[in-house]
N, C-alpha and C positions, 0 to 999 in steps of 0.2 A: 321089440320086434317091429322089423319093418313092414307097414301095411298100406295100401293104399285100397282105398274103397268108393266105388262111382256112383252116382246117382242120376238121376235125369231120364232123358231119351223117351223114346216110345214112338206114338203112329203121328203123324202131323201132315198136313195138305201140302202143296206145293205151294211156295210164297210165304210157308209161315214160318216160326220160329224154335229154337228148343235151345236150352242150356242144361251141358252138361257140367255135373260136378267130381271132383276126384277131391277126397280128402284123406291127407295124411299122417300118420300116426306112426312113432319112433324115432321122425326124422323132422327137421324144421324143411320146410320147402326153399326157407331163402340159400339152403347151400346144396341144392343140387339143380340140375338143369331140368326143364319138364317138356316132357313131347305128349302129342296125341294124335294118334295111328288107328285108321280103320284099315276093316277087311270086309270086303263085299265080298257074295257066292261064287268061288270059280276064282278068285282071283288073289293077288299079293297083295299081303298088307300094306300100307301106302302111308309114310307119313305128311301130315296135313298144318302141323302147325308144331312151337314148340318155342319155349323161354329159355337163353342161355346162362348159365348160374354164372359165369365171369363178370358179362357186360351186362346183361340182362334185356341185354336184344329182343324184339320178337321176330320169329320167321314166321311165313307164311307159305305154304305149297300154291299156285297158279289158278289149280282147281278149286279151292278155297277163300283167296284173295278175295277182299272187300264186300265180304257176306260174312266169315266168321272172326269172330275176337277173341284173343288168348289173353285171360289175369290172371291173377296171385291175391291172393287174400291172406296176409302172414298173421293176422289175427285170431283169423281159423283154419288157419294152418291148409287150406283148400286152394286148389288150380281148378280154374272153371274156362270152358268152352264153348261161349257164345253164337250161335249158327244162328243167322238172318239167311232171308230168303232161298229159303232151301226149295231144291230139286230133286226128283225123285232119282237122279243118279249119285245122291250124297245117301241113298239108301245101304245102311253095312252096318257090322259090329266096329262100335267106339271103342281104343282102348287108351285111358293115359298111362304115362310111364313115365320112370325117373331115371337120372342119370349122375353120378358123383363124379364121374370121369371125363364124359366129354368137353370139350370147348366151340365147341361145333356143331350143337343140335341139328341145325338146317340140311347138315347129310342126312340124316335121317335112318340113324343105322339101328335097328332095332337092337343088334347084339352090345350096343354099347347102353343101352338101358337095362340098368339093373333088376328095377322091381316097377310091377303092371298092375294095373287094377283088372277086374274082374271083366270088363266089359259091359258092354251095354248097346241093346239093338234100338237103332234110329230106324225109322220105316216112314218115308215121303210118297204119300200115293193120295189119289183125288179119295 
């Protein structure tokens, strides 16, 4: 059974740090592609970052860029999502997600991620 299960996240200041974890289970992560997508109140889900399982690229969304870091841990099987100096508008439900099919993460297309983790709320505020 394909599962993916998140860990991490929670209330943190502005300026400071959180890592979040996805690990998975039924699937090796090295052959599929990984994204991770928030959804703030009110608004579309956004994807933010993600590992292309061909090349093994990483992208980065603009909003994102040179604050968070996307790895791979094939030993525990885990995709983790490293946020540096967070702002209270990186406040939203975290989701990672995988992908067998794409080649192309950086579109950012939720429909082509097969399976999600649970989520998890980040919340940046004084």
């Amino acid at each position: 059974q394909v599962q993916l299960v998140q860990s991490g996240g929670g209330l943190v200041q502005p300026g400071g740090s959180l890592r979040l974890s996805c690990a998975a289970s039924g699937f090796s992560v090295d052959d599929y592609s990984f994204g991770w997508f928030r959804q703030a109140p009110g608004q579309e889900r956004e994807g933010i970052s993600c590992i292309n399982r061909v090349d093994r690229s990483t992208h980065y969304a603009d909003s994102v860029k040179g604050r968070f870091a996307m790895s791979r841990d094939y030993a525990r099987n885990t995709v983790y999502l490293r946020m540096n100096s967070l702002k209270p508008e990186d406040t939203a439900i975290y989701y990672c997600a995988a992908s067998r099919g794409t080649n192309n993460c950086s579109e950012y297309v939720p429909a082509e991620f097969e399976d999600w983790g649970q989520g998890t709320q980040v919340t940046v505020s004084p």
